[in-house]
C-alpha positions as CSV (number, residue, x, y, z in Angstrom):
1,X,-25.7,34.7,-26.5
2,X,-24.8,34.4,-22.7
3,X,-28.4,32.9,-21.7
4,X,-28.2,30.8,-24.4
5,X,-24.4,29.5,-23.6
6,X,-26.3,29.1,-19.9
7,X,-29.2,27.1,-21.6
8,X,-27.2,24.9,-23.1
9,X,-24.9,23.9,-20.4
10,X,-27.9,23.7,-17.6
11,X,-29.5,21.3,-20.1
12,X,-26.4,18.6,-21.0
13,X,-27.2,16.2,-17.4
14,X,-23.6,15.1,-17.6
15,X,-23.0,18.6,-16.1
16,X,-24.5,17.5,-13.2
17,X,-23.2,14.6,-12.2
18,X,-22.1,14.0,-8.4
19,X,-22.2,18.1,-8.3
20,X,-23.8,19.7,-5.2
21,X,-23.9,23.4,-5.3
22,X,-23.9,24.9,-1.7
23,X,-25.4,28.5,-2.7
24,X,-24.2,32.0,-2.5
25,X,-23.6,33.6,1.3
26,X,-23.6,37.4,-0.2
27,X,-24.2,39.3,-3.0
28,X,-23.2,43.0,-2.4
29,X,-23.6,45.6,-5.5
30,X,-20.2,47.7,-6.2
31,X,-21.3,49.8,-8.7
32,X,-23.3,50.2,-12.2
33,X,-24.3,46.6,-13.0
34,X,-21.5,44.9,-11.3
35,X,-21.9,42.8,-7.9
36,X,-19.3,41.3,-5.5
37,X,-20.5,37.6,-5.2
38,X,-19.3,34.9,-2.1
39,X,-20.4,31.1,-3.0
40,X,-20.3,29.2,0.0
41,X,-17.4,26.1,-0.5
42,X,-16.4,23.5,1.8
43,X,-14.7,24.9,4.3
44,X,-13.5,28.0,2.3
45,X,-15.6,30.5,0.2
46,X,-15.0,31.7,-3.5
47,X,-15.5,35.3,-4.3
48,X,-16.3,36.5,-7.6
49,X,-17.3,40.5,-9.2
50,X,-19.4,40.0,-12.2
51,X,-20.9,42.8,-14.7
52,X,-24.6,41.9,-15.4
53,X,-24.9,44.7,-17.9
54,X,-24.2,42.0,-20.9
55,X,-26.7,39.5,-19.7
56,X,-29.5,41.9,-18.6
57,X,-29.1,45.2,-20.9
58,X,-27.1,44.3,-24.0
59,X,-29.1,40.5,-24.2
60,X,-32.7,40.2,-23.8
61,X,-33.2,37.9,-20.1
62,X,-36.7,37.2,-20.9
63,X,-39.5,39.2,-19.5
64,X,-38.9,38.0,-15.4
65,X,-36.0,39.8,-15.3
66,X,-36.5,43.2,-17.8
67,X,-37.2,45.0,-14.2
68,X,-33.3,44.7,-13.5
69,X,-32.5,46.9,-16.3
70,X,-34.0,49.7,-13.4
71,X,-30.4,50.3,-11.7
72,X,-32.0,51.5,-8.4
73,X,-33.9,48.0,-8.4
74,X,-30.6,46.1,-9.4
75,X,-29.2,47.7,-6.5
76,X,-31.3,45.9,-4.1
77,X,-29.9,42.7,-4.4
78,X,-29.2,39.8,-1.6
79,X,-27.7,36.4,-2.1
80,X,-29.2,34.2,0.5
81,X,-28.1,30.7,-1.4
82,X,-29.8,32.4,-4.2
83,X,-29.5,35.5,-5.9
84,X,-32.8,37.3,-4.9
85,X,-33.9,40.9,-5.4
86,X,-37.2,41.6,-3.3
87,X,-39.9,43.2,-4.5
88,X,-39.1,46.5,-4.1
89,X,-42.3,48.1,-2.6
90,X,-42.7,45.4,-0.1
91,X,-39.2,44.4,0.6
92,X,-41.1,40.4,0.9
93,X,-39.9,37.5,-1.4
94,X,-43.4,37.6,-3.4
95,X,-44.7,37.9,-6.8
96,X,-42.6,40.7,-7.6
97,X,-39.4,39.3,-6.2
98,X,-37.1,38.2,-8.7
99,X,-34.5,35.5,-8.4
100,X,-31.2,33.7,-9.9
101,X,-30.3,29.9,-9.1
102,X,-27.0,29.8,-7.8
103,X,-25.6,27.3,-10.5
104,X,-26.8,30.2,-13.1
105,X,-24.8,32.5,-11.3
106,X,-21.7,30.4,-10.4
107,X,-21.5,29.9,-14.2
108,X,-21.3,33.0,-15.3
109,X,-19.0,33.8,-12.7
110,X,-17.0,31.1,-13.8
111,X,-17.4,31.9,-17.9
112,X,-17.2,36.0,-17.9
113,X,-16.6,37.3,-13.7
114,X,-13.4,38.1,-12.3
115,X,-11.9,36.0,-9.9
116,X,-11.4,38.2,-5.7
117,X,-10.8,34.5,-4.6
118,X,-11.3,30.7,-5.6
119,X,-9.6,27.8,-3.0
120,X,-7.2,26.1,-5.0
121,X,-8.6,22.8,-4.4
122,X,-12.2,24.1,-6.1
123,X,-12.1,22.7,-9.5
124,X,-14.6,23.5,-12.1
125,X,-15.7,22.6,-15.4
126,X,-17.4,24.9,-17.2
127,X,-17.8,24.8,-20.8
């Protein structure tokens, strides 16, 4: 339901308008299937923990991103404007690497994450 909420949203354009999304700085995983998110805002920074075991254990993700359901390879995750887990045997961004946009995350932040810290002048408008 989640990815489908996501879908639906990502596809109406008038979510989009005049919106510039400046990325995540760091991803760092607290524990289980939760991770401590920082989106990059200007001149501040938003900071965000969100449980991923609804949208990758409870829902099905699609195929791309089955592997996270492997908590040792959820573990291994970086936010460098996206939200990127390296293939594990290489540590490269390849093939095996698997990635979240940052507007995918920042919406399920917004929709289901608890809120560390969000500047006061950062308004959103998610569905």
């Amino acid at each position: 339901m989640k990815w489908k909420e996501w879908s639906e949203f990502a596809k109406d354009e008038s979510n989009w308008i005049n919106k510039f999304e400046r990325g995540l700085l760091k991803a760092e995983h607290i524990k289980d299937y939760i991770l401590r998110l920082w989106f990059e805002e200007e001149l501040d920074v938003s900071i965000y923990e969100l449980d991923f075991y609804p949208l990758i254990v409870k829902e099905y993700p699609g195929d791309a991103f089955l592997p996270l359901r492997d908590k040792k390879r959820f573990e291994l995750v970086k936010g460098e404007y996206t939200l990127i887990w390296l293939n594990p045997e290489t540590g490269l961004y390849d093939e095996k690497a698997i990635d979240i946009a940052p507007e995918s995350i920042r919406f399920f932040c917004e929709k289901y994450g608890n809120k560390i810290k969000v500047p006061e002048n950062i308004k959103r408008n998610v569905a």
